[in-house]
gemmi code that builds the backbone of each chain (N, CA, C; Angstrom):
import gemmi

chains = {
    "A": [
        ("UNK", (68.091, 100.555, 98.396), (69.513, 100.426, 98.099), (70.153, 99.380, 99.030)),
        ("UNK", (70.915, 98.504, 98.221), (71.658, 97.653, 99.284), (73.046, 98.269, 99.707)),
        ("UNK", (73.822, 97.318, 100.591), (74.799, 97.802, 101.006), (75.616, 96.177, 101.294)),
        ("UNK", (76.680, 96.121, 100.947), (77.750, 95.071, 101.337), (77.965, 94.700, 102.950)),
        ("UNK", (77.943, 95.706, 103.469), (78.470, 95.889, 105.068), (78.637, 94.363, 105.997)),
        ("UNK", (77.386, 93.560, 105.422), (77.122, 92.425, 106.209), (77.246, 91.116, 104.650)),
        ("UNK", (78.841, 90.643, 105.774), (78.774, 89.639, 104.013), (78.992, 88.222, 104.600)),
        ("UNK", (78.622, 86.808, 103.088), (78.445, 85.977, 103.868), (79.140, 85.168, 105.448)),
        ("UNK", (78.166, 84.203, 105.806), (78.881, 83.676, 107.188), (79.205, 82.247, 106.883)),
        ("UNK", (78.797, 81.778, 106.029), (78.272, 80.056, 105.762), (79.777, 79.647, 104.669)),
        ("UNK", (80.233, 78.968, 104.478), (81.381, 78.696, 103.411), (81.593, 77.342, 103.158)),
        ("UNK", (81.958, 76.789, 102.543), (82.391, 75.576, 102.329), (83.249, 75.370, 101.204)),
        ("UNK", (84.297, 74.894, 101.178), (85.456, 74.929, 99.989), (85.847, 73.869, 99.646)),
        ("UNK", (86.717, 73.334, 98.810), (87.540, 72.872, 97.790), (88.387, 73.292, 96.986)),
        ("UNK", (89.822, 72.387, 96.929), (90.366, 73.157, 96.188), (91.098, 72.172, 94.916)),
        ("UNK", (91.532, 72.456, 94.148), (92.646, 71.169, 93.391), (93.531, 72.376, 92.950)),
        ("UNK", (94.743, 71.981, 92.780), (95.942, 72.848, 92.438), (95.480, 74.356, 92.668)),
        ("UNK", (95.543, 75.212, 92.074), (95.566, 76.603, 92.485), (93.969, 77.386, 91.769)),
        ("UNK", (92.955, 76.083, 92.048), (91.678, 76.848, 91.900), (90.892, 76.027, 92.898)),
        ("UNK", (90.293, 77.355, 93.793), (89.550, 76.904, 94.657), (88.034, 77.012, 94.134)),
        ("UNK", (87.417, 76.227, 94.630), (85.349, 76.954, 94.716), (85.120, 76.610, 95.845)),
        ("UNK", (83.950, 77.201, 95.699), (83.389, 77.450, 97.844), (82.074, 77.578, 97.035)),
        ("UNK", (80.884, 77.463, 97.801), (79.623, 77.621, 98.278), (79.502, 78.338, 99.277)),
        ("UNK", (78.817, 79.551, 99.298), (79.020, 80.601, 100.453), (76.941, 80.928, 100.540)),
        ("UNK", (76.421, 80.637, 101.378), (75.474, 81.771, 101.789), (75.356, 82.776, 102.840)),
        ("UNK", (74.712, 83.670, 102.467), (75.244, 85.023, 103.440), (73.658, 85.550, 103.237)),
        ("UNK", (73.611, 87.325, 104.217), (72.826, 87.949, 104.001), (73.411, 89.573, 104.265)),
        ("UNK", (72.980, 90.110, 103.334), (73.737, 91.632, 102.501), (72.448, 92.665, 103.842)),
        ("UNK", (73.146, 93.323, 104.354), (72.008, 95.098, 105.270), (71.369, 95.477, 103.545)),
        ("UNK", (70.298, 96.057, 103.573), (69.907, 97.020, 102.621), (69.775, 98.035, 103.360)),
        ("UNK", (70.791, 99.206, 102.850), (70.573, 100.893, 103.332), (69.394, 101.119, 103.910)),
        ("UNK", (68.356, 100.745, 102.819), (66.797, 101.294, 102.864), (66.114, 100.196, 103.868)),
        ("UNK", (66.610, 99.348, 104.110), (65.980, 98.896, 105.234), (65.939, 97.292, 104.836)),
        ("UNK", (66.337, 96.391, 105.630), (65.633, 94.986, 105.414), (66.899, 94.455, 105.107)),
        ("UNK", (66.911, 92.883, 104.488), (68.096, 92.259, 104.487), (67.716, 91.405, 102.907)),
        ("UNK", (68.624, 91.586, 102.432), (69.198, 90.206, 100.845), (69.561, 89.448, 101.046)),
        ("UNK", (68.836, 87.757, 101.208), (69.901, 86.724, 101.863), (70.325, 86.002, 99.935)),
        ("UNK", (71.319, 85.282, 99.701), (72.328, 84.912, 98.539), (72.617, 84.257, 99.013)),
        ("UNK", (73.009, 82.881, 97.429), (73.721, 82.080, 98.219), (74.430, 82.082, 96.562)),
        ("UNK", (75.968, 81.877, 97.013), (77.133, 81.814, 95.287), (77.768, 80.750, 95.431)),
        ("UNK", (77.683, 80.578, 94.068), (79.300, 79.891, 94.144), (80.243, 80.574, 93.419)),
        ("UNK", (81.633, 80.140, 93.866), (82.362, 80.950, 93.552), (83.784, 80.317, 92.946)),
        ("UNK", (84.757, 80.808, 91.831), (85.918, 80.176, 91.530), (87.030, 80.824, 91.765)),
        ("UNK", (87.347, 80.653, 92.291), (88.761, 81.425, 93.284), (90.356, 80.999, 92.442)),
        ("UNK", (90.403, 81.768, 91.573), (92.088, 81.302, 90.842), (93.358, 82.008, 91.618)),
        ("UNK", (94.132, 81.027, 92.196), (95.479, 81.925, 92.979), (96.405, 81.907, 92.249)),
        ("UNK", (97.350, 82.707, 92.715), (98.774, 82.729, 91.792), (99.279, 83.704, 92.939)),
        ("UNK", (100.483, 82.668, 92.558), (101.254, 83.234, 94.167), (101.039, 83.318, 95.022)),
        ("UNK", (100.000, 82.512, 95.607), (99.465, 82.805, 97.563), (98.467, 83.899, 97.574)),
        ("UNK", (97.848, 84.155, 95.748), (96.930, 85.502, 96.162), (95.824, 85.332, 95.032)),
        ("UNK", (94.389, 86.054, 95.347), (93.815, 85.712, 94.522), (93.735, 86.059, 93.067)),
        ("UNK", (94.003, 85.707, 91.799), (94.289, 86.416, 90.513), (92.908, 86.444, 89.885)),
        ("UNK", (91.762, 85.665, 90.413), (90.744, 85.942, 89.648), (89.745, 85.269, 90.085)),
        ("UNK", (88.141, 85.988, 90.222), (87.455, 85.655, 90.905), (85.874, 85.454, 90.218)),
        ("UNK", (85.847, 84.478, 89.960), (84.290, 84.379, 89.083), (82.747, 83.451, 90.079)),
        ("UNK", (82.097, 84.306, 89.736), (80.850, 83.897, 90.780), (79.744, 84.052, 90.239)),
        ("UNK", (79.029, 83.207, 90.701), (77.661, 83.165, 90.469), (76.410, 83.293, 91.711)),
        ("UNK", (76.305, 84.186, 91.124), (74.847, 84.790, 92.317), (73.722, 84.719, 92.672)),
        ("UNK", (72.715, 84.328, 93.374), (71.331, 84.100, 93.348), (71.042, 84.650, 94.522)),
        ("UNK", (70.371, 85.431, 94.276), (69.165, 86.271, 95.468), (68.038, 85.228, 95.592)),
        ("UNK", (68.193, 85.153, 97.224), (66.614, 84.494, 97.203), (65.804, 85.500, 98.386)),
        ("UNK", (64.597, 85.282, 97.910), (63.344, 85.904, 98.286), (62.511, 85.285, 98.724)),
        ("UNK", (62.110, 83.691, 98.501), (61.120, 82.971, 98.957), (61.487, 82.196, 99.801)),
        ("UNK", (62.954, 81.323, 99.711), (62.801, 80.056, 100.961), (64.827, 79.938, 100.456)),
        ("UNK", (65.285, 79.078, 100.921), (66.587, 78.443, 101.105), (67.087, 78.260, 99.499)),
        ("UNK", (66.168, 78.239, 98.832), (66.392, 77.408, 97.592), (66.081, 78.443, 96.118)),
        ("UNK", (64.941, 79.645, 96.481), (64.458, 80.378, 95.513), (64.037, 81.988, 95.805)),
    ],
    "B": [
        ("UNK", (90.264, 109.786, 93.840), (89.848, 108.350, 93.442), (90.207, 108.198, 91.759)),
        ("UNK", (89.537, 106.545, 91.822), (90.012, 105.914, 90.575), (88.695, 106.241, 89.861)),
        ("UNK", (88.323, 106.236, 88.355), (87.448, 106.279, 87.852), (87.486, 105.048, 86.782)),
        ("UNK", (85.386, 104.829, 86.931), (85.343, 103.528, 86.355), (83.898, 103.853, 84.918)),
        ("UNK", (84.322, 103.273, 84.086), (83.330, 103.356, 83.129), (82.363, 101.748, 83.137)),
        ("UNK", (81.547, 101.944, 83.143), (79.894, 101.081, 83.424), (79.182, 100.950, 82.189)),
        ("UNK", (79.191, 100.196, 81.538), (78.396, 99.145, 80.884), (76.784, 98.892, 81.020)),
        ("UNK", (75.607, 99.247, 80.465), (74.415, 98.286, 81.254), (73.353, 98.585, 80.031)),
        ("UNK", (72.080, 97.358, 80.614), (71.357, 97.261, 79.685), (70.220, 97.227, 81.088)),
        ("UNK", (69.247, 98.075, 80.502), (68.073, 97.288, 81.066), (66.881, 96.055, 80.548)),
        ("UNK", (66.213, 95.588, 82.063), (65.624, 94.235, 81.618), (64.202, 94.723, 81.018)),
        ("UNK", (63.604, 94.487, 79.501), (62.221, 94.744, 78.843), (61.081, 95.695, 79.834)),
        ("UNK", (61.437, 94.581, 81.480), (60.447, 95.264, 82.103), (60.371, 96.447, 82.696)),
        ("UNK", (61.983, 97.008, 82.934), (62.370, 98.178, 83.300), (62.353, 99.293, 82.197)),
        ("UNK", (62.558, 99.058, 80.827), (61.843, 99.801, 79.618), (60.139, 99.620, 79.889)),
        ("UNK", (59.753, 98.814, 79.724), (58.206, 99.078, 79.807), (57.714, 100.165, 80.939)),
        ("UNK", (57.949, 99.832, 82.187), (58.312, 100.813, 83.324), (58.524, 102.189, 82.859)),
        ("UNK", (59.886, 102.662, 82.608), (60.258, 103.495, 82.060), (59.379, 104.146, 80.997)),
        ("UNK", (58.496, 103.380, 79.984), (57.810, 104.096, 79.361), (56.412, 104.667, 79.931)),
        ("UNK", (56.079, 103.187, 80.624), (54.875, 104.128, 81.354), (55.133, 105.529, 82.560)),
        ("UNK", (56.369, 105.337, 82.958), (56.386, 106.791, 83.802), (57.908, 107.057, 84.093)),
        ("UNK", (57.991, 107.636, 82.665), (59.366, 107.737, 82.874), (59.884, 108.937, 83.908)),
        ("UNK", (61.432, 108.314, 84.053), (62.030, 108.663, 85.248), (63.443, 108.740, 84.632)),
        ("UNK", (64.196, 110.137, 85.391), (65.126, 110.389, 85.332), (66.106, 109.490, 86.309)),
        ("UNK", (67.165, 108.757, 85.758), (67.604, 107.706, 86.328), (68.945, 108.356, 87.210)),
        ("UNK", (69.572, 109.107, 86.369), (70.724, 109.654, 87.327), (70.595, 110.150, 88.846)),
        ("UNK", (69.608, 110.325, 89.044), (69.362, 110.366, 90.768), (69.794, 109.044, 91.179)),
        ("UNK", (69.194, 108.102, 90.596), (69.364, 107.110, 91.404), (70.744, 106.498, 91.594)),
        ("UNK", (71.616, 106.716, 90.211), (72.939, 106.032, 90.190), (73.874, 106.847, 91.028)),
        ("UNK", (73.714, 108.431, 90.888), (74.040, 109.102, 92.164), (73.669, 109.052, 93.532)),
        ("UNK", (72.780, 108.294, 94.022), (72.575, 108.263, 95.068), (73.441, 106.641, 95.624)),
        ("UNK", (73.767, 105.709, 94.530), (74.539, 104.541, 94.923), (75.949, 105.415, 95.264)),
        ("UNK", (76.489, 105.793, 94.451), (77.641, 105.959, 94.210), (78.171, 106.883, 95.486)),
        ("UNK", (77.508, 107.566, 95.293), (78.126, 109.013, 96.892), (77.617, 108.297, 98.027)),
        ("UNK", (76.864, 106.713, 97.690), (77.150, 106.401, 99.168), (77.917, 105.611, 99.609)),
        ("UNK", (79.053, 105.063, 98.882), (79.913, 104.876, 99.412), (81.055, 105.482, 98.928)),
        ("UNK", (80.204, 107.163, 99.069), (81.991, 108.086, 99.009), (82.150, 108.133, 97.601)),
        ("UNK", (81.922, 108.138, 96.765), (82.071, 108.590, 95.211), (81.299, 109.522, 94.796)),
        ("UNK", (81.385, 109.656, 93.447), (80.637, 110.526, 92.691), (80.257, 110.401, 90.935)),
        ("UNK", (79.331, 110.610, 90.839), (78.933, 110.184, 89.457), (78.726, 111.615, 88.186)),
        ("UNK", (79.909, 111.249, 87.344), (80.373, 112.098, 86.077), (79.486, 112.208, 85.320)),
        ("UNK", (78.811, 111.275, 84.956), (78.021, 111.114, 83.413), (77.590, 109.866, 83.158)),
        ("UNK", (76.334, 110.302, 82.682), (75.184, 109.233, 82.829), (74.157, 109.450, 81.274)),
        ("UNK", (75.018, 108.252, 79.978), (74.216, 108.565, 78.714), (73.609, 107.278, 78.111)),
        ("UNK", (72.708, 107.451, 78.072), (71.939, 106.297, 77.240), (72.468, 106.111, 75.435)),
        ("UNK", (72.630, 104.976, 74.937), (73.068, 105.175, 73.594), (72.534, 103.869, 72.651)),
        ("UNK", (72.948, 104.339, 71.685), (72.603, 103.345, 70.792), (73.249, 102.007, 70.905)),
        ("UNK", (73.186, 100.810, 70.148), (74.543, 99.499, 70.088), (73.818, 98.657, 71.074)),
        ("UNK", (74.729, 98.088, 71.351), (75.294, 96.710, 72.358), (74.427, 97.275, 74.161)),
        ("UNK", (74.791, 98.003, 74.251), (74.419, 98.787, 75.696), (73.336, 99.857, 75.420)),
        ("UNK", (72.515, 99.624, 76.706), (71.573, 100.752, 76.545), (72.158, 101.879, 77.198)),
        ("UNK", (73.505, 101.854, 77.922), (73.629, 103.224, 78.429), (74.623, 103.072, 79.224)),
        ("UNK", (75.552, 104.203, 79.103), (76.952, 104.469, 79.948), (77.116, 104.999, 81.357)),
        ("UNK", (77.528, 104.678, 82.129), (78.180, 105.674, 83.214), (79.686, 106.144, 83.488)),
        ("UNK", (80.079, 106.942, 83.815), (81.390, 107.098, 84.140), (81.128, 107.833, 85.685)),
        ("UNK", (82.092, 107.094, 86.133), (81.885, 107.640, 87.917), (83.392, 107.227, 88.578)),
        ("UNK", (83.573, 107.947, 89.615), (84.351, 107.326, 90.177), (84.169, 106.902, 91.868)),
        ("UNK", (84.997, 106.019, 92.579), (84.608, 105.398, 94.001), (86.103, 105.309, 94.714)),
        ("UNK", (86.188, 105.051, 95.727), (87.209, 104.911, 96.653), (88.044, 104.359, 96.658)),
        ("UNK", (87.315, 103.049, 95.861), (88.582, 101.780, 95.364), (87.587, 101.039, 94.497)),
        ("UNK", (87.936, 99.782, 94.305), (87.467, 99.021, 93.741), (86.261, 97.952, 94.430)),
        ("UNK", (86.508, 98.213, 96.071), (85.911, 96.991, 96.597), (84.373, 98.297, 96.900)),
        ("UNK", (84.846, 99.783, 97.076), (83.664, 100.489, 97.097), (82.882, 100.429, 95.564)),
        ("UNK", (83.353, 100.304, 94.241), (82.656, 99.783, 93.091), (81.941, 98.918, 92.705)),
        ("UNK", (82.847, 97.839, 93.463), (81.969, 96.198, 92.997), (80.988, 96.249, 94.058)),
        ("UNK", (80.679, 96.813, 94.971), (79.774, 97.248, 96.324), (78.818, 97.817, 95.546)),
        ("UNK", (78.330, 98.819, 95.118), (77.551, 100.269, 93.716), (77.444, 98.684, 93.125)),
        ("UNK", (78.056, 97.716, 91.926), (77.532, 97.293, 91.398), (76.824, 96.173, 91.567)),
        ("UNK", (77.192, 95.252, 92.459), (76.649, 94.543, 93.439), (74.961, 94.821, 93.701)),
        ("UNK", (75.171, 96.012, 94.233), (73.913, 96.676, 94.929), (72.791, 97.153, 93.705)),
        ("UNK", (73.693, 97.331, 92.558), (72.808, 97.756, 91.608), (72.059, 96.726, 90.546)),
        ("UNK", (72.723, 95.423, 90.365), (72.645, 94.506, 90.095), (71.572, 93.372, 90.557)),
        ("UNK", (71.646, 93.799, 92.143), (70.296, 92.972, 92.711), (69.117, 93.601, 92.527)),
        ("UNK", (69.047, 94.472, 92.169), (67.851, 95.277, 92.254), (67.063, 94.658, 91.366)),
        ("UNK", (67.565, 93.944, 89.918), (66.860, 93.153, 89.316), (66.450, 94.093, 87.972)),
        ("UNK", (67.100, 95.603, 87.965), (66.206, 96.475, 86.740), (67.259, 95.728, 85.502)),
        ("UNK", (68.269, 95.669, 85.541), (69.269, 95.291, 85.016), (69.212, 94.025, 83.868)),
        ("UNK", (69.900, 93.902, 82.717), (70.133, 92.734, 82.255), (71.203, 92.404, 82.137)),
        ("UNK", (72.259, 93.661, 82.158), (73.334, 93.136, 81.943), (74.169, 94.517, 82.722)),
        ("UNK", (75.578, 94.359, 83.164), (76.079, 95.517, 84.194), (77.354, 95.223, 84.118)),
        ("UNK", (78.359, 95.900, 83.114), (80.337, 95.316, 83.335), (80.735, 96.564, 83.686)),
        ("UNK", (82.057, 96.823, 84.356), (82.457, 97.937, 84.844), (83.885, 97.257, 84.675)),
        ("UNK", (84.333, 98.810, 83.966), (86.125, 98.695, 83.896), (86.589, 99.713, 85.001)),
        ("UNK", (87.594, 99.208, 85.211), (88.648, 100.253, 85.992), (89.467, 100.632, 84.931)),
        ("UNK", (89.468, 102.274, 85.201), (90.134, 103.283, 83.984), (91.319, 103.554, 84.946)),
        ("UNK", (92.912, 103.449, 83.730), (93.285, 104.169, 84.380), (93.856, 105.297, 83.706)),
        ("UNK", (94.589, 106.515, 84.908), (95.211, 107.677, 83.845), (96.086, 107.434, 83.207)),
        ("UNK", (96.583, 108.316, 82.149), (97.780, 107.951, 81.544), (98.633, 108.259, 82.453)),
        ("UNK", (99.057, 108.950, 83.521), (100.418, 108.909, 84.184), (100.544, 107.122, 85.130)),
        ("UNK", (99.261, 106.562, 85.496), (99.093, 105.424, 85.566), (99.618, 103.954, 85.045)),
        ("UNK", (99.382, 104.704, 83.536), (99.733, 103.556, 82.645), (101.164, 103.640, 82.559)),
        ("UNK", (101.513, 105.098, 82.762), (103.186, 104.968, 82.659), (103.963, 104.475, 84.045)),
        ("UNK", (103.076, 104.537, 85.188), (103.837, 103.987, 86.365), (103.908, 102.542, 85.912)),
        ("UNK", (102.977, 102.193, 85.077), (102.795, 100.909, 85.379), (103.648, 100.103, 84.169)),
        ("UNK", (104.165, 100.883, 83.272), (105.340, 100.069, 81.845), (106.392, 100.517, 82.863)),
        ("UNK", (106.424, 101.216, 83.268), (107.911, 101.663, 84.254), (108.501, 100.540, 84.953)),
        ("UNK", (107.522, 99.788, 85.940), (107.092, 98.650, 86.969), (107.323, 97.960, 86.168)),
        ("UNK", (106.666, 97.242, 85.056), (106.585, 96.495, 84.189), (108.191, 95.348, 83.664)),
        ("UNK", (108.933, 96.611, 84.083), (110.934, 96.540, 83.617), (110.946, 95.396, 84.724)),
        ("UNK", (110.379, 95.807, 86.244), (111.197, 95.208, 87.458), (110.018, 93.874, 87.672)),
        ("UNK", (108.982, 93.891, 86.612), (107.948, 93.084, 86.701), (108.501, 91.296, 86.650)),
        ("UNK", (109.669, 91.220, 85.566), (109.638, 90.224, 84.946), (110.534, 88.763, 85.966)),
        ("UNK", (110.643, 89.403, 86.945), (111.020, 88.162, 88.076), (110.641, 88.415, 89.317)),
        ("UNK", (110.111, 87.331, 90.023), (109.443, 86.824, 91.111), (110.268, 87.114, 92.584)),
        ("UNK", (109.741, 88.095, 92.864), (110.997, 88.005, 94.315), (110.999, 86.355, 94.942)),
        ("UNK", (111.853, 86.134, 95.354), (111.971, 84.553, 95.828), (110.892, 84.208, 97.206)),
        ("UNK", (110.279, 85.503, 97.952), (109.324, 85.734, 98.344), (108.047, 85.103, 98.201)),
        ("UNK", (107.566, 85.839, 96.993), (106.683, 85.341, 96.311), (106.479, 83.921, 95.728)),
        ("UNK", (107.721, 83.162, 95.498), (107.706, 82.201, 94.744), (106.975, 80.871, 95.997)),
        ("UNK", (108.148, 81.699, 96.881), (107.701, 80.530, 98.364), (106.225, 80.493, 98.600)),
        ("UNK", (105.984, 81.419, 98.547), (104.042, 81.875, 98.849), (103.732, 81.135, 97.662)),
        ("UNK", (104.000, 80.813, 96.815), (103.160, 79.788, 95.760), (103.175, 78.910, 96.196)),
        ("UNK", (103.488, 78.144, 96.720), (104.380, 76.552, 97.542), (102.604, 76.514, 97.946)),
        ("UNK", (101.772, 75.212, 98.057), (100.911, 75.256, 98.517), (101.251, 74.464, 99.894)),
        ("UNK", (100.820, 74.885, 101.174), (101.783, 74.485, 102.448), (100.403, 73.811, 102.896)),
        ("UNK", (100.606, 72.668, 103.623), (99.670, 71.602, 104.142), (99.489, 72.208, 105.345)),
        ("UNK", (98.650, 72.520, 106.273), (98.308, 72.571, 107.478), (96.847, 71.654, 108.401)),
        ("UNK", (97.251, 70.643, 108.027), (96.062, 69.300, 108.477), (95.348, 69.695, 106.954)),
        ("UNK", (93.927, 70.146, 106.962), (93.213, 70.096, 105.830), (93.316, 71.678, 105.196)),
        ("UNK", (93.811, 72.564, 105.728), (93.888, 73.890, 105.383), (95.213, 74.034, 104.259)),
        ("UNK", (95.209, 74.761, 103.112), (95.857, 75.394, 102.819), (96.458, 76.864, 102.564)),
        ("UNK", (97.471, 77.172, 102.201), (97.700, 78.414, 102.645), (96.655, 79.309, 101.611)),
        ("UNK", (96.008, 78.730, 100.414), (95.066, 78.966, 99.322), (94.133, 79.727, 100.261)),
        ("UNK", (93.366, 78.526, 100.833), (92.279, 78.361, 101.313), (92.224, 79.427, 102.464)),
        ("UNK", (93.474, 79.492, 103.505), (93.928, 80.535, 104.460), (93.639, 81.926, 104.008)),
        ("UNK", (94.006, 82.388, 102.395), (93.946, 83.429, 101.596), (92.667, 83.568, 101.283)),
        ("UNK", (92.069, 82.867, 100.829), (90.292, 83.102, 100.018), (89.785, 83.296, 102.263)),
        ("UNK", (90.062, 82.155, 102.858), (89.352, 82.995, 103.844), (89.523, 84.384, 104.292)),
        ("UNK", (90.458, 84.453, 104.297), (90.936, 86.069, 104.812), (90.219, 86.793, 104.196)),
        ("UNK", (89.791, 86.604, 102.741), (89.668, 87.629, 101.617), (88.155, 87.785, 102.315)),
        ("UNK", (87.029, 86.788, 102.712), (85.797, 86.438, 103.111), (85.982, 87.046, 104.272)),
        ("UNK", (86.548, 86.740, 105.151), (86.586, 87.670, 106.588), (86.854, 89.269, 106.124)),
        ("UNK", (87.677, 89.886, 105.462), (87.393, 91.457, 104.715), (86.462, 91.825, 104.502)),
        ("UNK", (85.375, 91.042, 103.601), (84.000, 91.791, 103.057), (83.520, 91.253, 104.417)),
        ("UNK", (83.199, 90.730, 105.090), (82.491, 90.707, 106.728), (82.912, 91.657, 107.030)),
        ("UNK", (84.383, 92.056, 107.764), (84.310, 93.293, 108.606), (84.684, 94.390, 107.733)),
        ("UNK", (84.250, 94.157, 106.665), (84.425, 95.606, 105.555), (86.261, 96.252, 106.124)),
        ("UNK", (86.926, 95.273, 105.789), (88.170, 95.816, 106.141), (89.193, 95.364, 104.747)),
        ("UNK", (89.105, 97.135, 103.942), (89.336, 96.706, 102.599), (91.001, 96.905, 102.342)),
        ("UNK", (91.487, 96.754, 103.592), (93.429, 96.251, 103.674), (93.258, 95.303, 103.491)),
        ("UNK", (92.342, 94.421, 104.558), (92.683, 93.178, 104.452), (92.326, 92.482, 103.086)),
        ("UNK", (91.087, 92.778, 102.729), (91.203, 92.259, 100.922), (91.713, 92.716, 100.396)),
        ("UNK", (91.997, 93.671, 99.993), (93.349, 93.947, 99.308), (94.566, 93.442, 99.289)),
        ("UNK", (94.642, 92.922, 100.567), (95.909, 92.234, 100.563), (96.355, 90.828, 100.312)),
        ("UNK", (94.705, 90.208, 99.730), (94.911, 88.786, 99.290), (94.569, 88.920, 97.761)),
        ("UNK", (95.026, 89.840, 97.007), (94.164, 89.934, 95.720), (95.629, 90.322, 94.903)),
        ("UNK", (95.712, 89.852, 93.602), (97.199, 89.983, 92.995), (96.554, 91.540, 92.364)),
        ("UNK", (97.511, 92.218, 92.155), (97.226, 93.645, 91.371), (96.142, 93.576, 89.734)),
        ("UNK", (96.282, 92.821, 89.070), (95.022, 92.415, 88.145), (94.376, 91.625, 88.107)),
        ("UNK", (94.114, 91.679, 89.695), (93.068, 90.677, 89.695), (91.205, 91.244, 88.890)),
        ("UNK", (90.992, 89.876, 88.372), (90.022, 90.279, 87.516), (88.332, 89.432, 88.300)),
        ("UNK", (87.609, 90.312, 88.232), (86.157, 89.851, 89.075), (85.004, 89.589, 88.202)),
        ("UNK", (84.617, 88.571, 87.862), (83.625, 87.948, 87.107), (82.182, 87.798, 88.269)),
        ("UNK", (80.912, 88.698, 87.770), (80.016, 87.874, 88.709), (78.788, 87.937, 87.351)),
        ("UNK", (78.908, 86.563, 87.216), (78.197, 86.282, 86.083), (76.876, 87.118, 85.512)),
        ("UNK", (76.222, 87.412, 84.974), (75.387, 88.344, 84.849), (75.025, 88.938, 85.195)),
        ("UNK", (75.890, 89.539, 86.121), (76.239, 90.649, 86.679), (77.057, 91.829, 85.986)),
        ("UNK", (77.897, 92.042, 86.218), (79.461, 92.963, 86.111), (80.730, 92.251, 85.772)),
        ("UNK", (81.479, 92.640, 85.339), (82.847, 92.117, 85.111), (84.113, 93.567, 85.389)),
        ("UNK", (84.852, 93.280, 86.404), (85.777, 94.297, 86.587), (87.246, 93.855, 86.364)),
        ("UNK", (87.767, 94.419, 85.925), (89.448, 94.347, 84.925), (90.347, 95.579, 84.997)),
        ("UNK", (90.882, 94.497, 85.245), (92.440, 96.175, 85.506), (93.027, 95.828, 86.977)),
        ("UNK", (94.144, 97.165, 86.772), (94.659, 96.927, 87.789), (93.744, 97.485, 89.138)),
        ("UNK", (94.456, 96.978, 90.439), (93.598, 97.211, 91.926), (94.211, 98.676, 91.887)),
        ("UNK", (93.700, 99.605, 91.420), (94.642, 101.277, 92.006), (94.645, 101.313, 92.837)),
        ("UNK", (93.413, 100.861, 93.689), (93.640, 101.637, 95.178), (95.060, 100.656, 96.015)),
        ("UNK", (95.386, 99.841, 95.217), (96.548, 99.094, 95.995), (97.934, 100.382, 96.121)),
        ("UNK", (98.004, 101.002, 95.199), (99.150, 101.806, 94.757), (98.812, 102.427, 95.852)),
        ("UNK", (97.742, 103.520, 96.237), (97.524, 104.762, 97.386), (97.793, 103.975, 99.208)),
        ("UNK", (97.520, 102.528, 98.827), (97.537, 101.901, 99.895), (98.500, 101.725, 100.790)),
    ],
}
model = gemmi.Model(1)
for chain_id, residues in chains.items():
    chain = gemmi.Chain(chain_id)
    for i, (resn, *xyz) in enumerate(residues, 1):
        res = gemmi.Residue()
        res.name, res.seqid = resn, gemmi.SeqId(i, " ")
        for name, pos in zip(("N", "CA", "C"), xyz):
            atom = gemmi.Atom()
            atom.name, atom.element = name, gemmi.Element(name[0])
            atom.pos, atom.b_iso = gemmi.Position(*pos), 0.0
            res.add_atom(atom)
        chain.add_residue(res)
    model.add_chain(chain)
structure = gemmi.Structure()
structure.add_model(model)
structure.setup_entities()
């Protein structure tokens, strides 16, 4: 079982008018032991100084930086 | 808590699995769920579009997308959306609200203003904050950069919609 507890550290952003994306890699605790490292991207829509909607794309990797 | 109804399909290989030694699955979705503090209602496999329902509920929303997150990597999965349900006394707080909905405190409007700070914006200030929350699992602080319907897309993953309830208890 994983667990959120430990979320990414790595970020990098952009923004144009009120949609941001970032490139984030991180690595997730698993409950059961061991670590999930991910790397997303992500589309960050604001409205009003807040986030209204958040779409991402996820990849678990298991073998190296890339896969 | 809020309760959320779950969506999912499994991937060919988790049916093949399943047939060679099958396994009662609700242990397992109960064992996501009560760990971060929830509890799981009902757990039915069905015909259609989805191989099978859950209804459960969690702490908030950021303890949900956490359960689906977690359930999602596991890889049994092909597909995983989760709504936020709400009650009907809910829905009526929320046409009630709805009256005082239709103008912007002047507050708010200013917070739209995107404010220059060298290369930072106040955007960017917000999505970080929101990133520093899931680090120190401090779910005020995301909560407090997220508009009340805010909606969470993680691509073949889950999709969560509706309002943030736990903002209301907050």
């Amino acid at each position: 079982m994983d667990s959120l507890r430990r979320i990414p550290v790595d970020r990098r952003m952009v923004e144009q008018g009120d949609v941001l994306m970032a490139e984030i890699t991180g690595t997730v605790r698993r409950a059961a032991g061991g670590e999930m490292r991910m790397s997303m991207a992500e589309v960050f829509v604001m409205r009003h100084g807040r986030i209204a909607e958040r779409r991402a794309w996820v990849i678990v990797l298991t073998e190296n930086d890339y896969r | 808590m809020p309760l959320y109804l779950s969506r999912f399909s499994y991937t060919h290989e988790t049916w093949a699995t399943l047939i060679r030694n099958p396994e009662d699955r609700r242990k397992a979705a109960q064992t996501y769920i009560e760990s971060v503090g929830g509890k799981l209602h009902g757990f039915w496999y069905a015909f259609g579009t989805h191989d099978g329902y859950n209804l459960w509920e969690a702490p908030d929303n950021v303890s949900m997308a956490a359960v689906a997150l977690a359930i999602s990597g596991g890889g049994a999965l092909s597909s995983f959306e989760t709504t936020v349900l709400l009650t009907v006394d809910e829905a009526m707080a929320a046409l009630r609200k709805a009256k005082s909905a239709t103008e912007l405190p002047a507050r708010s409007v200013s917070r739209a203003r995107t404010i220059r700070r060298g290369n930072m914006s106040q955007n960017m200030d917000t999505v970080n904050a929101y990133l520093d929350g899931f680090r120190k699992n401090d779910h005020e602080q995301i909560l407090s950069c997220l508009t009340d319907d805010i909606k969470w897309t993680v691509f073949g993953a889950f999709q969560l919609t509706g309002a943030w309830s736990s903002r209301a208890t907050s």
